[in-house]
N, C-alpha and C positions, 0 to 999 in steps of 0.2 A: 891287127891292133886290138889291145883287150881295153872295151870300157867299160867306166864306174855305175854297176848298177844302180837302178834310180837316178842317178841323177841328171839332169837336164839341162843341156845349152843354150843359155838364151847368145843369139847372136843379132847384136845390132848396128848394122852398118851406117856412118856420121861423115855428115860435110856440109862445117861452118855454119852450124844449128846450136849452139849450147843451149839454150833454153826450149827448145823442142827434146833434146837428148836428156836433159834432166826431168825433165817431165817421163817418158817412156823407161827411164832409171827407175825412177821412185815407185812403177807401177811394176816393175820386175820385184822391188822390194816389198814390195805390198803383198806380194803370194800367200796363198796361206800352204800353200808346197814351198816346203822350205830348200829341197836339197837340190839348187841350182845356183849352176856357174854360171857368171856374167859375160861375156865377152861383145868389147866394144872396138869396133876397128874403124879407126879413121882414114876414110879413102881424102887423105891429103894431096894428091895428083888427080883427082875427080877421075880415076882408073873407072867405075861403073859401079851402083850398088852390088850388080851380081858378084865381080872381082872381090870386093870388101866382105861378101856374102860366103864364098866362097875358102878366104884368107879363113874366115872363123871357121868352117867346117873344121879345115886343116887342124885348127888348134881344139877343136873342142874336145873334150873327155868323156860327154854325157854317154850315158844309153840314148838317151833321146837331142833331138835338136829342135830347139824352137826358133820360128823367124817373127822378129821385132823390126819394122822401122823406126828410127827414128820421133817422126810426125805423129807416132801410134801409142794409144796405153791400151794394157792390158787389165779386165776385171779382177781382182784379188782371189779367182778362184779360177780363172782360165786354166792356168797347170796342174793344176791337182786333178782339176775336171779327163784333160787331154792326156795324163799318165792313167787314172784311172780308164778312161774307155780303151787305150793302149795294152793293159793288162788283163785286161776281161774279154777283149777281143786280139787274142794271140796272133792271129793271122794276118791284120789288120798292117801297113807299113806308118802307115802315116794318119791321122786326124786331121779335119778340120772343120770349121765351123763357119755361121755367117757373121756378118759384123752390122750393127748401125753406123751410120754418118751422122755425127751429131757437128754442129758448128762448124760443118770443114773439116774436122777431127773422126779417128774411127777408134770407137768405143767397143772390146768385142763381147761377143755374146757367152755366156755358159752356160746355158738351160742346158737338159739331158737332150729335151726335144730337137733342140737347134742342131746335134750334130748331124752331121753328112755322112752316111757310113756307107749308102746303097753303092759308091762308085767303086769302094776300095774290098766290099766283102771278098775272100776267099780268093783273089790276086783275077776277077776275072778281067779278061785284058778287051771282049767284047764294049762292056761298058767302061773301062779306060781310057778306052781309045777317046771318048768324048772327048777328054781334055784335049786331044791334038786337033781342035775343031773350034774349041771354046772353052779359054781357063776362066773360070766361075770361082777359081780361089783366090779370097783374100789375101795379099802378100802377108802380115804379120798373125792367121789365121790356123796355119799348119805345124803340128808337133809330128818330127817324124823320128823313126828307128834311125837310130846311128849308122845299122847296119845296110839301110837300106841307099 
């Protein structure tokens, strides 16, 4: 499958939140990375967020895929930030970053500092394996390669 360079999929999986979903909308539109497709799937048979998660991969077009819950905003410069270390670091599959907990609520971070890159340098699979041990990623935190 050929995808749309640059552009990025946000995928946000929903169930029976409108006002939490609108909230995490308006923070997608807030980018100031413009060239991103929305995709919201409503897991109406409470199938699983991964199912709903998954449904969007299937549809998305991006280069890149980003994960949104629901419950979650994003700062107005998260995607530009997570394409930008994406293309500067070619070998890279995927980004992510840490988040605050603000009110209950996760607010994510963009500093340059904040990202996480030592797990994912140069595909070594030594320090990957961590994550089969202990996933220390934020759900709504990770921008990754379409391809990958």
């Amino acid at each position: 499958m050929t995808y749309i360079k640059g552009l990025v999929s946000v995928i946000i999986p929903t169930y029976r939140e409108p006002k939490l979903l609108e909230q995490a909308i308006k923070s997608v539109h807030n980018q100031t990375y413009k060239d991103i497709e929305l995709i919201v799937i409503d897991d109406v048979d409470s199938n699983g967020v991964s199912w709903a998660r998954n449904q969007g991969i299937t549809k998305a077009k991006g280069e890149y895929i980003a994960l949104l819950d629901q419950d979650d905003t994003y700062l107005s410069d998260k995607i530009e930030k997570s394409v930008c270390f994406l293309k500067i670091w070619s070998g890279l599959g995927m980004v992510h970053h840490k988040a605050i907990i603000a009110n209950h609520r996760c607010i994510w971070l963009g500093g340059g500092d904040e990202w996480d890159i030592k797990y994912m340098l140069e595909h070594k699979v030594g320090k990957c394996k961590n994550l089969l041990y202990r996933n220390y990623i934020c759900n709504s935190t990770p921008v990754i390669r379409h391809y990958c």
